[in-house]
Every structure is written in C-alpha cells, then in structure tokens.
C-alpha positions in Angstrom: 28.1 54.9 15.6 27.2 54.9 12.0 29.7 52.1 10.8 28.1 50.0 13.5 24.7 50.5 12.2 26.1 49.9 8.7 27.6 46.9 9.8 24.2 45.5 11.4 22.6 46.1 8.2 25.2 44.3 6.2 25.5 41.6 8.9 21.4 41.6 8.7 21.4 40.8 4.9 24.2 38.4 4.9 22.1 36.2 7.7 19.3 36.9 5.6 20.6 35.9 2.2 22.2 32.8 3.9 19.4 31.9 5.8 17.2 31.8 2.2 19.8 30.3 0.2 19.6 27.1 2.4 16.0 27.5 2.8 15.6 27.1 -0.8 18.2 24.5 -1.1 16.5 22.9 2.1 12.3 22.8 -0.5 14.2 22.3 -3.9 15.9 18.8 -2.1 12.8 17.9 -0.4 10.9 18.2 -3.8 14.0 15.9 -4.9 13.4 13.4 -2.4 9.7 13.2 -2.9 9.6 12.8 -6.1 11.8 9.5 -5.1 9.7 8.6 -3.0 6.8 8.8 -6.0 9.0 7.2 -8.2 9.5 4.1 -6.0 5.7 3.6 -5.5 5.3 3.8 -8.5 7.7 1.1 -9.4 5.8 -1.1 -6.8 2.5 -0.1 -8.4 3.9 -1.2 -11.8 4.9 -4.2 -10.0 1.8 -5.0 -8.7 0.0 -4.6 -11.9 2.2 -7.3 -13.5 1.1 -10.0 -11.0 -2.7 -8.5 -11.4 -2.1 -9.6 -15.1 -0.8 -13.0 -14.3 -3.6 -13.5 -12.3 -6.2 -12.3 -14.8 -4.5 -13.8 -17.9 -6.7 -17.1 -17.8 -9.6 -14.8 -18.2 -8.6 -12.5 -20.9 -5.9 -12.7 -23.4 -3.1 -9.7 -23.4 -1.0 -9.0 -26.1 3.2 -9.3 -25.7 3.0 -5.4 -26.2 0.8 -5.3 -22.5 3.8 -7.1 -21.1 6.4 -4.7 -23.1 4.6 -1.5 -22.3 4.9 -2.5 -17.8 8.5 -3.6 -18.4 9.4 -0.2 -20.3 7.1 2.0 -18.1 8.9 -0.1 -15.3 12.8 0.8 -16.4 11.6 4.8 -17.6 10.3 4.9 -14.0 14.0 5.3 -12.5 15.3 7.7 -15.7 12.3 10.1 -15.0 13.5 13.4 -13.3 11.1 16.0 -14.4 6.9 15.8 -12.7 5.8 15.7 -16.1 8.0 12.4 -17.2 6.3 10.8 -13.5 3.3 11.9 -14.3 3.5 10.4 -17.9 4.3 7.2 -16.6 1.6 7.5 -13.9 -0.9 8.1 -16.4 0.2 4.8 -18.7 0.0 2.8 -15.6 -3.3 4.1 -14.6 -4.8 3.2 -18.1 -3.6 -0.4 -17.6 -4.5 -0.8 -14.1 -7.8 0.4 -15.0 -8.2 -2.0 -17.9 -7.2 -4.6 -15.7 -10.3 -3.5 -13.1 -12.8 -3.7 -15.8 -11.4 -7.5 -16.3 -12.0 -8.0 -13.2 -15.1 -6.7 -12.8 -16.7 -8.5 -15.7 -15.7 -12.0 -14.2 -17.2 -12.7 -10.5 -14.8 -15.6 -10.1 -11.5 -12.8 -10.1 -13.9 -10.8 -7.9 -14.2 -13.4 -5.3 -10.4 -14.8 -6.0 -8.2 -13.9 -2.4 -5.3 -13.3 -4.7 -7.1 -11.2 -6.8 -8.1 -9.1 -3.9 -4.9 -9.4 -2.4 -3.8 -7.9 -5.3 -6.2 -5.1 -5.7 -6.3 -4.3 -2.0 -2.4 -3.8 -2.1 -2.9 -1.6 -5.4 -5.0 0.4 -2.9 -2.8 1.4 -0.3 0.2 2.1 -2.9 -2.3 4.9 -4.7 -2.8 5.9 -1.2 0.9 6.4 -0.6 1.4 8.2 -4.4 -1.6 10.2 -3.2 0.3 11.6 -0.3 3.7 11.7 -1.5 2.1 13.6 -4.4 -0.2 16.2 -1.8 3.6 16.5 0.1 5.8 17.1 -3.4 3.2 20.1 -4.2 3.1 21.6 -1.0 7.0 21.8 -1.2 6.9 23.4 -4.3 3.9 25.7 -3.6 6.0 27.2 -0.8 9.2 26.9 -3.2 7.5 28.9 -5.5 6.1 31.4 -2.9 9.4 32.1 -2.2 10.3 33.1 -5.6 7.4 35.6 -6.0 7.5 37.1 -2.6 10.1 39.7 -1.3 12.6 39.9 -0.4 13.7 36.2 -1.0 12.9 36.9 -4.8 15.9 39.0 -4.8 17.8 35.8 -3.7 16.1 33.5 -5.8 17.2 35.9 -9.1 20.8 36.0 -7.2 21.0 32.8 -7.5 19.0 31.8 -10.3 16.5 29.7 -8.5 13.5 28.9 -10.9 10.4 27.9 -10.6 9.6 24.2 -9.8 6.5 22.3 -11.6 3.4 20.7 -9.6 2.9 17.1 -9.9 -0.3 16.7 -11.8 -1.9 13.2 -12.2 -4.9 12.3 -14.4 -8.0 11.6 -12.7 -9.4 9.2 -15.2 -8.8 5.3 -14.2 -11.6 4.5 -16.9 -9.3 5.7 -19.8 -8.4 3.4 -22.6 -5.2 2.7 -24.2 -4.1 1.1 -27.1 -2.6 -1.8 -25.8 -4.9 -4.4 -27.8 -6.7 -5.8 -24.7 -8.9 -9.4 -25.7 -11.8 -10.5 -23.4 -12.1 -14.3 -24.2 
C-alpha cells in the first residue's frame, strides 16, 4: 500500500513538473511570437513614416540623415531580439513620426491633403495594433514571471533555469525631439 502511495506522489510530480515545463515553454514562445508580431508593425509603421516624408518634403526640407536614420531603424527592426532593442527603435520612430505631425500641422494644405490623411489615418491603426500586441506581450510575461515567483512552479523554473522575461515599455512622448536636423521652409 505504501509503494502505491509513493508511486502516486512521484507519478503526481512528474505530471506536475511536465505539465509546467511546457507551460512555461508554451508563455516564453508566445512572448517570442509577440514580440514578432511588434516587430513587423513596427516595420510597417517605419514604412509608413517614409511615404509621410515624401509627402511632406515639399513643405519642409529633411536632411539625408532623416532618410538614413528610417532605413537603419528599418533594417535594426528585424536584428532586435530583446524589449529594450524594440522599444529603442519604437522610441526613434516615434520622435520622427512626431516631427512629422508638427509639419503637418503647421501647413493646412497637408492637413486637408487625402494622401496626407491617408497616411496619418493608416499610422493610426498600426499604433493601435503595436498598442495591443504590446498590452498581449506583457500579459504573457506578467503571468511568465508569476510563475517564476510563485510555488511550486518556482522550483521548476530554478530546475530548469527559466529567468525572468522583461515588459515591453514604450515612451509616451510623441512631442519629443531628436536630433535629426529637421528644416521648415
């Protein structure tokens, strides 16, 4: 009778231990895949802010380094792999995104231009879709990171040396400036 209950127990805890093994595995790869998913919005973002330029460039004169910085930001986007290279890159692109807006808003003619609002309007819904790929990526890791802190699956997370994964954080602050030598004509 007693090697039976020994066995359930050790039966018990290898279910257990398997069961948050692939749990983990099962967060830690959907964290993975959102981030992907961030990383290819923000590709079409970048995108999106090139043909803003080319359709504000009449209006306001951009140095080659504007041009340079999107088609670096644009090539770094698919080498990031850590939250803080993405959010890096989401930061830059905010900064000339939001230059671009202030362009835009100083000239009513780009204000009333279809493309223009084509343009800004598209913008839109992409932030909307980092916005939610970002809220889904730190739910993933809150529960991720639950896991680690909470027993019993702690013990398996130190088995198997599971660390901690980092939240997505993204600047708030479209009005920021960078040094990209912007020229109103």
């Amino acid at each position: 009778m007693l090697k039976i209950i020994i066995l359930g127990i050790v039966i018990g805890i290898v279910l257990y231990t398997i069961s948050a093994y692939n749990r983990f595995m099962t967060l830690k790869n959907g964290a993975q895949a959102t981030l992907g998913q961030i990383k290819v919005a923000l590709k079409k973002r970048l995108d999106m802010i090139s043909q803003l330029v080319e359709a504000v460039k009449s209006y306001a004169s951009f140095e080659e380094e504007t041009f340079e910085k999107i088609t670096q930001m644009r090539s770094s986007i698919l080498g990031a792999n850590s939250p803080e290279e993405i959010s890096g890159i989401e930061k830059q692109s905010r900064q000339i995104l939001g230059n671009i807006l202030l362009i835009v808003e100083n000239y009513p003619e780009l204000k009333t231009s279809e493309l223009v609002k084509e343009l800004t309007d598209a913008v839109q819904e992409v932030e909307d879709e980092i916005s939610r790929h970002r809220y889904t990526y730190n739910n993933i890791v809150q529960e991720y990171n639950t896991m680690i802190d909470t027993v019993p699956s702690n013990i398996i997370a130190n088995v198997f040396n599971f660390g901690k994964l980092n939240y997505l954080e993204f600047s708030k602050e479209i009005h920021e400036r960078p040094s990209l030598n912007w020229k109103n004509e």
